[in-house]
N, C-alpha and C positions, 0 to 999 in steps of 0.2 A: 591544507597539506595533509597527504596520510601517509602511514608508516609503512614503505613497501615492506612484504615479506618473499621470496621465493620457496616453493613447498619443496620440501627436500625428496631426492632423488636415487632411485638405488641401483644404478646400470648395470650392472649385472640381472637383477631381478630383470629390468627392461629386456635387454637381451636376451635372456631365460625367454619372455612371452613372445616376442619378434619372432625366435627361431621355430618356439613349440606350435604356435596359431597361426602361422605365416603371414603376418602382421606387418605392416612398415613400420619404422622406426620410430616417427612420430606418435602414430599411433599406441605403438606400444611403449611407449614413453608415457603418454597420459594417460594410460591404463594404469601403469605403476603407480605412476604420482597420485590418482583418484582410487584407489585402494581396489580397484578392480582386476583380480587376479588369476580367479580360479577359473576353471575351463566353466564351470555352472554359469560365472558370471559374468564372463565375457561374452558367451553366448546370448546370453538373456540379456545381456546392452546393445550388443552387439547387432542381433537377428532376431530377435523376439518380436512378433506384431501379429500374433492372436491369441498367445496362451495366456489365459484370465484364472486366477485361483477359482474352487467352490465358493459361492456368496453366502453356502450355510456353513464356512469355517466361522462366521460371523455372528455373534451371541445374538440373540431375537430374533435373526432373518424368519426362520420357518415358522416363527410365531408370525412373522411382520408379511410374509406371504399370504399364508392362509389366512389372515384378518381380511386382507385388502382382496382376493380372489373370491374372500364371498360376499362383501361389499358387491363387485361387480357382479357376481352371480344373480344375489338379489335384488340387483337393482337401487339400492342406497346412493344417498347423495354421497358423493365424496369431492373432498377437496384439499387440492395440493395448496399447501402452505410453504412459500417459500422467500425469498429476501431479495435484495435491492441489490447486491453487486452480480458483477459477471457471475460469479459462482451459482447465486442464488440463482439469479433469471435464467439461466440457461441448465439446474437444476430443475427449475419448476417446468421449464419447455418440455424437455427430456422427458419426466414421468405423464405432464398430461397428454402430451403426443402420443405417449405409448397406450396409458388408460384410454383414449378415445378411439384409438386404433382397433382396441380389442372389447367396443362396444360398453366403456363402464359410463354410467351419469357422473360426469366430471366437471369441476369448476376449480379454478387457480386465483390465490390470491398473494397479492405483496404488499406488505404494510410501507408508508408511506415513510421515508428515512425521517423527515424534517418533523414530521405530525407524531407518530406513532412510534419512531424508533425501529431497533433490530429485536426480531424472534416474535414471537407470538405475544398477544394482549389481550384485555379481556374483553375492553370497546370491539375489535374485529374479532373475539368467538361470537358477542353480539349478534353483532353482523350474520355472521356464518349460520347463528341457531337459526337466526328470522329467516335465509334463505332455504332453511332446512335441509343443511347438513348433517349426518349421521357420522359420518368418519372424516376425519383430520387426518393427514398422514405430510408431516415435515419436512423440506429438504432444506439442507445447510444451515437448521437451527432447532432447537427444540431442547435439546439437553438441559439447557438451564430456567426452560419452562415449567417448575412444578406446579405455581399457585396458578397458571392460567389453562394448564392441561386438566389440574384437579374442577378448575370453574367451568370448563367443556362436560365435564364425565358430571356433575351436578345438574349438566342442561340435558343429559343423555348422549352426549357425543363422547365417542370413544378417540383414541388418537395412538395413531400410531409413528414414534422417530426415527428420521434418518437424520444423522448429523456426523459430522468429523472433527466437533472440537473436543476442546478437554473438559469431560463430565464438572458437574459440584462435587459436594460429599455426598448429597442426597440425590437418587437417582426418580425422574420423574415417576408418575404412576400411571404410565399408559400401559396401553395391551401389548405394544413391542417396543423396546427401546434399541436400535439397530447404529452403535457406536464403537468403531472399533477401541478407542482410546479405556474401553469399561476396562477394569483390571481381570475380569475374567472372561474376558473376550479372546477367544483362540485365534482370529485371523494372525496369519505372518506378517502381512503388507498390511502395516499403519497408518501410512501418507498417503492415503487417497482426499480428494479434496467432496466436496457435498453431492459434486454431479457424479463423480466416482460412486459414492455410494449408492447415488439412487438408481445407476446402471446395475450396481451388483443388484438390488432390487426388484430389478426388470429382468435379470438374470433369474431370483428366484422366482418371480411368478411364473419364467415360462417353464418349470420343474426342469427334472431331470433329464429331458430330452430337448434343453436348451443350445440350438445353433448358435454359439457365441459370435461367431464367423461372420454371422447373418447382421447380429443384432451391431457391432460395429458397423457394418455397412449400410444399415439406415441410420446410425446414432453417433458416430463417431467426428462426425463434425462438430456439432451441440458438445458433445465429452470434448473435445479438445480445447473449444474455447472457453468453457467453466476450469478446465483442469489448469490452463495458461494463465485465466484472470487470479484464482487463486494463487500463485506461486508458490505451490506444491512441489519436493524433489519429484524432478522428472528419471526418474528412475524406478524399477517395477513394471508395475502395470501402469502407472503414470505414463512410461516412455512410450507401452503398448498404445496406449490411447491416444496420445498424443501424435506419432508416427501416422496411424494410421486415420486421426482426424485431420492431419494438412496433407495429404492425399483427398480426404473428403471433401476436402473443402475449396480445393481447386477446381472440384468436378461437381457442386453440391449443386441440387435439383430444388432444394429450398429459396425461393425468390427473397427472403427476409436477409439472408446469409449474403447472396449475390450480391443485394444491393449494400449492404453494408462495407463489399470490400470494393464497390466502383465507389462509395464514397469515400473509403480512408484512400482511393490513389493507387489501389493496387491492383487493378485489372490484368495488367501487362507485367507485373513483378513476380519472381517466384516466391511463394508462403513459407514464412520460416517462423518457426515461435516466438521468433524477436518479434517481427514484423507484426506478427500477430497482439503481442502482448504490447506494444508501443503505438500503433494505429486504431486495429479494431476493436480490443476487451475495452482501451478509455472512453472510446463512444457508449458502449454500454453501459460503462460505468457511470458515463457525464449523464445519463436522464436519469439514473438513483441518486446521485449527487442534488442533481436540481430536480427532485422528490417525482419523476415523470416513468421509474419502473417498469409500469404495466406496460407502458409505448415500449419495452424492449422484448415484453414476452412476446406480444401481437406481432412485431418483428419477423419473431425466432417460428411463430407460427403460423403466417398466412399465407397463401396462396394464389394470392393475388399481386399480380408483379406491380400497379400501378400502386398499389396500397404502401407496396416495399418500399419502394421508391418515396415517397411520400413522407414515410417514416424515418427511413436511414437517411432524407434531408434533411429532420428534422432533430435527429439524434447529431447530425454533423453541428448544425447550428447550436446543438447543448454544449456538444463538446468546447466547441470554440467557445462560448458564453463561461464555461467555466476556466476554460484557459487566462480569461482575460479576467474573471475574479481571482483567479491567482495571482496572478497579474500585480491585479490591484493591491493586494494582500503582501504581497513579496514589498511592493514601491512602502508602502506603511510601515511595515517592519525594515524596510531601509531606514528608511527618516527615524524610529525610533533607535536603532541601534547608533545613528549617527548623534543624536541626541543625549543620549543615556551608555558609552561604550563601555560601563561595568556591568549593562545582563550579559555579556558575552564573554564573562572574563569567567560566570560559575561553572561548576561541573558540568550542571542540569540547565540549560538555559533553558527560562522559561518568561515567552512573552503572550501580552495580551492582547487583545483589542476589541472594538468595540462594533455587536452584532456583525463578523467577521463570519461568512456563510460557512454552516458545519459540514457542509459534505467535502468544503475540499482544504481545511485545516489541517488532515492527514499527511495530503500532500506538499503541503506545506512546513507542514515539521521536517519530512524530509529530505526537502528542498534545505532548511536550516541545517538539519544535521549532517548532511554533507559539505556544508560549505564552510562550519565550524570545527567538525569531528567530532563531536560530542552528541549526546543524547540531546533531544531538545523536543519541548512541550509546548502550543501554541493553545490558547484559548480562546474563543468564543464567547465575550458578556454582554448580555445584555439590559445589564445593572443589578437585575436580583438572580438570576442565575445566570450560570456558567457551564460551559461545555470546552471538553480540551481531546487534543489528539495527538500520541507522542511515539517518537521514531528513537533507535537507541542504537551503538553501537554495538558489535559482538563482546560478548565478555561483561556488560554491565545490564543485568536483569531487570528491566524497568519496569517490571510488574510487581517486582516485588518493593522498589522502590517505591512505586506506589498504593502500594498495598500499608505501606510504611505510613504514609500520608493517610489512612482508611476512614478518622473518627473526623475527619474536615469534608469528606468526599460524601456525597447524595447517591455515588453508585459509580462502579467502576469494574474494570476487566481489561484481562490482553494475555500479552506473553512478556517471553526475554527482549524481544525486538521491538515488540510497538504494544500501545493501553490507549485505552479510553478512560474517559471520566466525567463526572459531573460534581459540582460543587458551586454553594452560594459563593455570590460574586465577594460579598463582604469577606472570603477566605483565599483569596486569590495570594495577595502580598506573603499569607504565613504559610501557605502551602508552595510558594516557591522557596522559603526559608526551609521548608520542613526536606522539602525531598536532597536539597541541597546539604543538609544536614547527613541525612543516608549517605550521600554523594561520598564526604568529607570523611565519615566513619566506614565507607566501604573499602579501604585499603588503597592501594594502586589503582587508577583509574584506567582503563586499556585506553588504550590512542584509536582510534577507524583507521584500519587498514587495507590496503591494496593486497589482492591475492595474484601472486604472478608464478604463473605453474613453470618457468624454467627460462634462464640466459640463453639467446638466441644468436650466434653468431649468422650476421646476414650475409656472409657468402652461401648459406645455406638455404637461404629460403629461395622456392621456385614456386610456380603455378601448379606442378604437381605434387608437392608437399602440401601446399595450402587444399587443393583438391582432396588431398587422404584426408584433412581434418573435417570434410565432411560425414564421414562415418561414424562422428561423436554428436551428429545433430540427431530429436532437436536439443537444444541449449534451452537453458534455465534454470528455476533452483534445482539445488541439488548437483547440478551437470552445466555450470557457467562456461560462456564463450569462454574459450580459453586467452587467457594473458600473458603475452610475450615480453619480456626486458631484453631490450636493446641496449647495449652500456657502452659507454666510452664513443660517440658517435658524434661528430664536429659537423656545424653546421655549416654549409658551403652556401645556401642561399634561403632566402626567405621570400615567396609568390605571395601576393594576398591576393585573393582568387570572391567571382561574386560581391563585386562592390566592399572588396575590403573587410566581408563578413567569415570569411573563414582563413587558412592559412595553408599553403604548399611548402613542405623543408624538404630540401634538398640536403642530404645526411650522407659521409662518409666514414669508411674506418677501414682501414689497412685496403687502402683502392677500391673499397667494395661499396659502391655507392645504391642507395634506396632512396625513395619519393612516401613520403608519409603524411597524410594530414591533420590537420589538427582546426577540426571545426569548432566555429562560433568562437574565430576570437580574432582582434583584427592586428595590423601590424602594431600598434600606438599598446596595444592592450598586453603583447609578445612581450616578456621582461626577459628575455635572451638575444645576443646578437651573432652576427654572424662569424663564424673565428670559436664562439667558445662550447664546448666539450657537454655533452648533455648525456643524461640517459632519458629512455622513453618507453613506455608499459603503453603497449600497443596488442591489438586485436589484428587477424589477416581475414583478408575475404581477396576472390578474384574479380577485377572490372572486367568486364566484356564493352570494347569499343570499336565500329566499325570492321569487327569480322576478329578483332586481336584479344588474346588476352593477358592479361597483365596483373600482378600482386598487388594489393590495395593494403598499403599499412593503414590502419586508424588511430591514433595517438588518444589514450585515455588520461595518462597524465605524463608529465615530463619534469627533470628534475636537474639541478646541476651535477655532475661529474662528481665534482667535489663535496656535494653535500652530504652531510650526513643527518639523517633524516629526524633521528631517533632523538641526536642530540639536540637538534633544530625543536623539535616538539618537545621535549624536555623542559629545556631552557625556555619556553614562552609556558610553559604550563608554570614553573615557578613565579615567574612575573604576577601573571595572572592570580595565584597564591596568593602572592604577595596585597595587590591591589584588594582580593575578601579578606588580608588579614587572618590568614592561615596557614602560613611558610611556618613549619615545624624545624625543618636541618635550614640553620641558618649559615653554614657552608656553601648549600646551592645558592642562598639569599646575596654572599657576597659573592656570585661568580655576576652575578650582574648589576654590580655597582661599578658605572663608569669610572674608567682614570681620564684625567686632563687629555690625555693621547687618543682616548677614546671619542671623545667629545670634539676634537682638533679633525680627525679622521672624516666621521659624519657631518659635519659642518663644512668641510671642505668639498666631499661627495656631493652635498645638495646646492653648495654653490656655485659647482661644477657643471651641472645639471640644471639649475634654475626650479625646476619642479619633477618631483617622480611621482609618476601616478598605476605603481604597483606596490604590490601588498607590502609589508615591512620583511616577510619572512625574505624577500628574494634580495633585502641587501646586504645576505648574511654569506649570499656568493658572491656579490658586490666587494666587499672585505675579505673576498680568499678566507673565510670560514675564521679569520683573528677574533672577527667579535661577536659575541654569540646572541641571540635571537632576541632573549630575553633582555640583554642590557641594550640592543640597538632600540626596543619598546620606552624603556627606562629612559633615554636619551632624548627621543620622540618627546615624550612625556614632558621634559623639563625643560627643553629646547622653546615649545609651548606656551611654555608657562611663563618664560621667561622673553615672550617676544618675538624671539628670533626665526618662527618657522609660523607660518597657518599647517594643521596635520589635522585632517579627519580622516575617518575609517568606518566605513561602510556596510553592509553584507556586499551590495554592488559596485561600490568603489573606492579605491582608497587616494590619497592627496597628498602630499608633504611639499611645501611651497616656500623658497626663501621669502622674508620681510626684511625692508629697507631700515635697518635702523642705527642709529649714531649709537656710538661711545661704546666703552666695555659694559662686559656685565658679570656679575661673579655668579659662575655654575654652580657652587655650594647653597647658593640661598635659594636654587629649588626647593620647593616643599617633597619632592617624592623623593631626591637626593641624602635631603634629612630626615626624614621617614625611614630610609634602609640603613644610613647609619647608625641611626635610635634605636631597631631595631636588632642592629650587631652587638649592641654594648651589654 
């Protein structure tokens, strides 16, 4: 469950921009709501697709030019240095396409994720000296290369970076260091992602009499899918790039690119950043996952359409192969949380397993961290060491968190959203006590929240409303498909559609009836029936079917009428408290301490029913909101304990099942019963 929020709204301002930019109403709705206001910046979200800043607003560019322009001059080995994800691969495409276009001796390399790890090493300068190489030059890493750039410049190789992360304190020692993030870096536009910079790059080698116009029209494919795989705000020069790379990419002349989109399925579909970032960057991403890389550069650059072909089967088959180590990975972390349901009660959950493949642990943390709402850290051991990947909510900094952890960890990095790490496996148990610890003293913990940009009365919505919100594409960070709330909206029927894998609701409210879906979930799995009152945070697009068209609501999440959200997440975050032995306001501690009447209520409900097999949060609409989240857990719990029910709970399923059993039983000699009243005295 997460905390809807609605961003607030200022109609008047809206109407101010509707009138002055002759905007539809929607449209200039979500201009307000996304803080886009001024004629500069409406225009440049709006209409902008080819104005690119100077790349020497850029601290090192025109040192990072002229290094690499007389490399090619003279002839020198050079070689692009670049990384395993989309970003990286389609960084290192970009630059050596360009360098070999304009006649430089060029070679590209990618360290191997699983062998080598991210960023430069000193095994592969090795490498690089014996093929002799003279100049290095980085994309989408380098910044935090100093001991392996300084072990380059002792073999005689110079190096020059492009990178977009966030610098150390010490700045490498190469001949150009080209990072916008440096503090005395003048560029305006900070969010570009690795491929972004190495276009700015390409921009400076071609000087001052640089066609930008040009250089998007052979490059802007490549730029858009490095800019999409990163998740870079698409806004800026982001937007520029990315506009006019799914136009490129519809039309691209690149056999590697082709084949890659008759493999994700999309031949006949129109390209949208979604589609882009949900099909084609995870293929890319699944041969760096499964250490296979260089198969994406060879890709991005050959010429040969049989070869394409060849490859983009190959990369489908990665993709799929790690879907199903997912898979695998999710099923294990099921069984253990059904095994063990206090790692799911900490702030930080954080689980283990054993040689659990590390390229796609990422995805998997947040895979957990949406399904819990909390931050969550999934590790990799392989008995002497350890490798982890962690996904975090807004609002709680999980870099620093483990940054906090530092004197147990082998090596680590990230942001507020997501970290890496390494650490001996023998430090696993106290580094989940440690960060937990931060968790505990970090004040209020935030809830994961749903962003839903504004209440939608559906007598309002048409095909040509939905149609204007095409002028805010593409979508992505920074500029998300926008999220409508639907409220107060009674269900008149329930379709399970596709062998009962997805769901059709037929939705009314004051006679104004919609069709909404709500995929991947079957009727049995639906904890809502027909008759009762929902709201729904729903996404629009238009179907086109046999010549008609029609509003396609998408259902992201759905909630009761009556619930309240806030206090629903509250109340099990106490529980939960409660269970590590950490409930502070022992106030909240007695709002979920069952009475006889409470216990009478849910024991009736499950006899009623025989077996429920949805989550606990949804029997708190079950009770018309009387009994609140956290004591219907507490009840669960002792119910349990005492016989009376089988209840497990899952990441993927949850159970609560009457048991046949004679004679009374007294609710007081629960052990968690008497636990919270121990606790009250």
């Amino acid at each position: 469950m997460k905390l809807w929020t609605v961003a607030p709204l200022d109609k008047a301002e809206a109407t101010s921009i509707q009138n002055k930019y002759d905007l539809s109403p929607i449209i200039a709705m979500l201009l307000q709501i996304r803080n886009i206001r001024t004629q500069e910046e409406i225009e440049d979200f709006l209409f902008n697709e080819s104005e690119i800043a100077s790349p020497f607003e850029i601290k090192d560019m025109e040192k990072a030019a002229n290094r690499v322009n007389l490399a090619v001059d003279s002839g020198e080995f050079i070689c692009v240095y670049g990384d395993y994800d989309a970003d990286g691969v389609t960084s290192t495409a970009l630059l050596y396409s360009y360098l070999s276009a304009i006649g430089a001796n060029v070679m590209y390399y990618i360290p191997s994720r699983e062998s080598e790890g991210y960023g430069m090493n000193k095994n592969a300068v090795d490498i690089l000296n014996s093929k002799g190489v003279k100049l290095i030059v980085t994309v989408d890493n380098g910044i935090a290369a100093n001991e392996e750039i300084a072990y380059a410049k002792s073999l005689g190789i110079e190096t020059v970076v492009t990178d977009h992360h966030t610098p150390l304190k010490s700045i490498p020692g190469a001949v150009a260091v080209v990072d916008l993030h440096q503090k005395d870096c003048k560029s305006k536009f900070k969010h570009l992602s690795g491929v972004g910079v190495a276009f700015k790059l390409i921009m400076a080698l071609e000087g001052e009499y640089c066609n930008t116009d040009a250089l998007l029209d052979n490059y802007a494919d490549l730029l858009s899918l490095g800019t999409i795989g990163d998740i870079v705000d698409l806004r800026g020069e982001n937007r520029v790039f990315v506009k006019r790379g799914l136009q490129s990419l519809s039309n691209t002349d690149r056999p590697g690119i082709s084949a890659l989109i008759t493999a994700s399925g999309l031949d006949d579909k129109p390209l949208t950043a979604g589609r882009v970032s949900f099909t084609i960057v995870p293929r890319i991403n699944a041969a760096g996952r499964l250490g296979l890389s260089e198969k994406s550069v060879q890709l991005l650059l050959t010429e040969d359409e049989r070869e394409a072909a060849e490859i983009a089967g190959a990369m489908d088959a990665d993709n799929a192969e790690r879907r199903q180590i997912e898979s695998n990975i999710i099923d294990q972390i099921d069984e253990i949380i059904m095994k063990k349901p206090s790692v799911v009660n900490d702030r930080v959950i954080v689980i283990d397993g054993k040689d659990w493949h590390q390229g796609v642990i990422g995805i998997v943390a947040s895979r957990i961290k949406d399904a819990y709402g909390k931050p969550a850290i999934i590790i990799s051991d392989d008995g002497q060491k350890a490798k982890a990947s962690g996904r975090s909510v807004e609002g709680f900094p999980l870099c620093d968190a483990v940054a906090y952890c530092a004197d147990l960890l082998t090596h680590y990095g990230g942001h507020p959203m997501a970290a890496g790490l390494s650490l001996d496996s023998k430090n696993i148990e106290l580094f989940r006590k440690r960060i937990n610890e931060f968790a505990d003293n970090f004040g209020e913990m935030p809830f994961d929240r749903l962003n839903i940009e504004c209440k939608l009365n559906p007598a309002f919505v048409s095909v040509d409303m939905v149609d204007e919100l095409s002028h805010l594409q593409p979508y992505g960070a920074g500029n998300p498909t926008p999220v409508f709330g639907f409220y107060n909206m009674k269900i008149q029927d329930i379709i399970p559609l596709s062998n009962n894998k997805h769901l059709r609701l037929q939705l009314v409210r004051n006679n104004t009836r919609i069709s909404a879906m709500k995929f991947f979930t079957s009727v049995q799995e639906f904890p809502y029936s027909t008759g009762d009152i929902i709201d729904i945070a729903a996404t629009l697009d238009v179907n086109e079917y046999g010549g008609n068209r029609s509003v396609s609501v998408i259902i992201k999440d759905i909630k009761a009428n009556s619930d309240d959200t806030e206090s629903i997440l509250e109340s099990g975050r106490v529980f939960e408290d409660f269970c590590r032995g950490t409930v502070k306001n022992k106030d909240k501690l007695a709002q979920i301490l069952p009475q006889r009447s409470d216990f009478a209520d849910v024991y009736r409900f499950i006899r009623s029913v025989r077996e429920y097999n949805h989550k606990p949060e949804h029997m708190v609409h079950v009770f018309g909101n009387r009994i609140p989240y956290g004591k219907i857990k507490v009840i669960l719990y002792a119910m349990r304990e005492l016989g009376l029910i089988d209840y497990t709970e899952g990441l993927k399923q949850s159970r609560v099942c009457l048991r046949n059993i004679g004679g009374r039983v007294d609710l007081e000699s629960a052990r968690i019963i008497r636990k919270i009243r121990e606790e009250l005295q």
